[in-house]
KELO-895820 format. One record per residue (C-alpha): x, z, y; residue in three letters; chain. Coordinates in pm, whole numbers, padded with zeros to 5 digits. Layout:
// residues N
@u->X, w->Z, v->Y, resn->Ala, chain->A $
...
***
This chain:
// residues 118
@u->06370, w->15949, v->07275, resn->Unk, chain->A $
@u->06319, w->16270, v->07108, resn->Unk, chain->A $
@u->05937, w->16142, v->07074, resn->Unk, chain->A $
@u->06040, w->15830, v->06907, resn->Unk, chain->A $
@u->06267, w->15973, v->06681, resn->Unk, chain->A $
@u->05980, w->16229, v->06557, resn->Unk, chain->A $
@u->05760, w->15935, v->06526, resn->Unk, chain->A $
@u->06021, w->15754, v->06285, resn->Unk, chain->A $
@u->06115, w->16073, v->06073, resn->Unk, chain->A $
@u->05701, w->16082, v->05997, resn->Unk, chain->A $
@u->05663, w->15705, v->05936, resn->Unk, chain->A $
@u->05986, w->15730, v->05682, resn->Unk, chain->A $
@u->05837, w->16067, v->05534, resn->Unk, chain->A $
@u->05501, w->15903, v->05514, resn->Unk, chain->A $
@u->05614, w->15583, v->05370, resn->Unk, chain->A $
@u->05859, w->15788, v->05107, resn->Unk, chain->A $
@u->05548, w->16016, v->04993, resn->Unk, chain->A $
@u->05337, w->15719, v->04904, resn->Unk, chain->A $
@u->05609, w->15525, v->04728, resn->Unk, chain->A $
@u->05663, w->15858, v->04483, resn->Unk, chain->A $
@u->05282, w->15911, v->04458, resn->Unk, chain->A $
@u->05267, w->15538, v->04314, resn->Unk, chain->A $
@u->05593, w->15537, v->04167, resn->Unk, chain->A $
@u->05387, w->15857, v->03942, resn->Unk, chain->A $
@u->05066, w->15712, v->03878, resn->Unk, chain->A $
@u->05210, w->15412, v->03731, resn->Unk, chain->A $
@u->05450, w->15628, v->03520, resn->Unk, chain->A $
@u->05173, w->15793, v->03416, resn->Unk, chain->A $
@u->04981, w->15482, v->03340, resn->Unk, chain->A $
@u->05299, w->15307, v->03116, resn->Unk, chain->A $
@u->05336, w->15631, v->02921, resn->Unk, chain->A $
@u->04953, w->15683, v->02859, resn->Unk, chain->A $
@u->05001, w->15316, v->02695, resn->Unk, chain->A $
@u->05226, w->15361, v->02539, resn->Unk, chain->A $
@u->05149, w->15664, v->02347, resn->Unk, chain->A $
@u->04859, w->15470, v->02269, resn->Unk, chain->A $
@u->05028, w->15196, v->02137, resn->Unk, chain->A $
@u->05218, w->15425, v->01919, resn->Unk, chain->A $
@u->04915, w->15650, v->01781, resn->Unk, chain->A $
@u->04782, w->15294, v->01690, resn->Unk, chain->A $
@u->05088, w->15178, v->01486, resn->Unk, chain->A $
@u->05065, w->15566, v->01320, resn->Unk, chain->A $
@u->04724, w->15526, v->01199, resn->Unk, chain->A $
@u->04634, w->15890, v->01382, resn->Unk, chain->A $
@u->04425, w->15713, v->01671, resn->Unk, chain->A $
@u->04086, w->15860, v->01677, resn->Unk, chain->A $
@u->03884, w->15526, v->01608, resn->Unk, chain->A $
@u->04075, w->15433, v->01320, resn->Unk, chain->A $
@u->03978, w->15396, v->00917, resn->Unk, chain->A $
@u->03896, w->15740, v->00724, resn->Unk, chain->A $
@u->04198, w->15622, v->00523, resn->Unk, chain->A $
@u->04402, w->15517, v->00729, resn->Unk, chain->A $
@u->04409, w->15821, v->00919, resn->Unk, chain->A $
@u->04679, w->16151, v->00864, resn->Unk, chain->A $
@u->04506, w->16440, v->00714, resn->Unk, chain->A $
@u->04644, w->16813, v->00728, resn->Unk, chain->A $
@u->04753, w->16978, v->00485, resn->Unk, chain->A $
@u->04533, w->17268, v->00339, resn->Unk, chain->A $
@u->04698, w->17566, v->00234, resn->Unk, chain->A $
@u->04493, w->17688, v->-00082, resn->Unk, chain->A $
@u->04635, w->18009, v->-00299, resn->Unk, chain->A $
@u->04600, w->18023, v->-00626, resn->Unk, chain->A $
@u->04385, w->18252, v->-00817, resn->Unk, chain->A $
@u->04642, w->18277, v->-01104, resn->Unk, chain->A $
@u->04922, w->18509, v->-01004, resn->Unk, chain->A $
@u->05229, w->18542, v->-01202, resn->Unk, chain->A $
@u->05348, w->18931, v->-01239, resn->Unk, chain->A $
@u->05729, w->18979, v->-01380, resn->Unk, chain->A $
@u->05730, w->19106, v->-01714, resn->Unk, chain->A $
@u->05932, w->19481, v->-01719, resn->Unk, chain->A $
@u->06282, w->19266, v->-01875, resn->Unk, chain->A $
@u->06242, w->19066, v->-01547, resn->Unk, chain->A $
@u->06205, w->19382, v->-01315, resn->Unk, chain->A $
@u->06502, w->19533, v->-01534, resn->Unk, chain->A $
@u->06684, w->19284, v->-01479, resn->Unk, chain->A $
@u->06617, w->19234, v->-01136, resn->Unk, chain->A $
@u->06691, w->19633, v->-01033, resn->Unk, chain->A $
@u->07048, w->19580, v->-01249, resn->Unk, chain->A $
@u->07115, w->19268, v->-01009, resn->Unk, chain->A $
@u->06989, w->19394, v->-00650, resn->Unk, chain->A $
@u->07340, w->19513, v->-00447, resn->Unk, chain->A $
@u->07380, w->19866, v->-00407, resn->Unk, chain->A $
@u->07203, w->19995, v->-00118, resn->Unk, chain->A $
@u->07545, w->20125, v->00172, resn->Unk, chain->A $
@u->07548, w->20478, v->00247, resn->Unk, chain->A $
@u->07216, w->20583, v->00408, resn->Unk, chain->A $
@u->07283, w->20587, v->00825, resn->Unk, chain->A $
@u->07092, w->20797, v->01040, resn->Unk, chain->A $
@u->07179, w->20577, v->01375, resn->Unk, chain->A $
@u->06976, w->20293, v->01146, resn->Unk, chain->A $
@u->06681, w->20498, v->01094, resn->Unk, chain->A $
@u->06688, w->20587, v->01483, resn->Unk, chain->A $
@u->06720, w->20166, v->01517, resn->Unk, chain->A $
@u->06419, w->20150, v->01318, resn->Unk, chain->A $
@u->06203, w->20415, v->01467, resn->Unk, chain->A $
@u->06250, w->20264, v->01816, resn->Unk, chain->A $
@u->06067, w->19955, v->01698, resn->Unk, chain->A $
@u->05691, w->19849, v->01725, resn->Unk, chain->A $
@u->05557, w->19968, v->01438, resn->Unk, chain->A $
@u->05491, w->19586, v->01363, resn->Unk, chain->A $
@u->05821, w->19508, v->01375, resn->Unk, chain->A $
@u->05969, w->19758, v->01129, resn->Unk, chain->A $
@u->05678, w->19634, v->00902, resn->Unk, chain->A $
@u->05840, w->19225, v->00940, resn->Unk, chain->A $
@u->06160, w->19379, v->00931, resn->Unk, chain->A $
@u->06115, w->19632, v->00580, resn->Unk, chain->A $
@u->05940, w->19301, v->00431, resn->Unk, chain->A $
@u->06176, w->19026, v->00526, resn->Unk, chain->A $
@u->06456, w->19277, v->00362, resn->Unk, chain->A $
@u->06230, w->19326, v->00075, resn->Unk, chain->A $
@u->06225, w->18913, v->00019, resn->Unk, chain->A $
@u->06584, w->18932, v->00042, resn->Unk, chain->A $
@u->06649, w->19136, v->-00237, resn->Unk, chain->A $
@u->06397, w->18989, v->-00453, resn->Unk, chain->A $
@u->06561, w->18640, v->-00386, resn->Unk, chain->A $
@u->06846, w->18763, v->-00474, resn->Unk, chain->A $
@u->06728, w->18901, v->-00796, resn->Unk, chain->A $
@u->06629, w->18530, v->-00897, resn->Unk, chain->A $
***
């Protein structure tokens, strides 16, 4: 009995096994058309048209740069808020950071302010 029982626990396990390893390939197989199917209605499928195909975006800088005249950079130190009363525990906050970090951190604050002067 015991025997048997082993015997039918392996056939079911064996039997269960295949039907998820087929159950996965065609999965696999629908979605693989799919996204086909829906790279060709894009126009981003590799064998298309050089037209019809998405291009990226370049990012190009310009060689003109505007600099604020000294009214502008007047104006903008009469409009920045007041800077709070200098705290030590932020300067300790600071220090423990990456070096990195309280470069991202000194510029994103420097953005701010110069947003907010405009």
């Amino acid at each position: 009995m015991k025997n048997s029982l082993g015997t039918g626990f392996m056939a079911v396990f064996a039997v269960s096994g295949s039907v998820v390893f087929l159950a996965m390939q065609i999965h696999k197989r629908i979605l693989s058309d799919f996204m086909k199917k829906i790279e060709f209605e894009i126009g981003t499928a590799t064998g298309g048209c050089g037209k019809d195909r998405v291009r990226k975006k370049k990012v190009r800088f310009s060689d003109q740069v505007v600099e604020l005249s000294r009214d502008d950079k007047e104006r903008c130190k009469k409009h920045l808020p007041k800077p709070a009363i200098h705290n030590r525990n932020e300067d300790r906050n600071l220090e423990a950071m990456p070096q990195n970090w309280q470069v991202l951190y000194k510029g994103i604050l420097k953005n701010r302010n110069l947003k907010a002067c405009n």
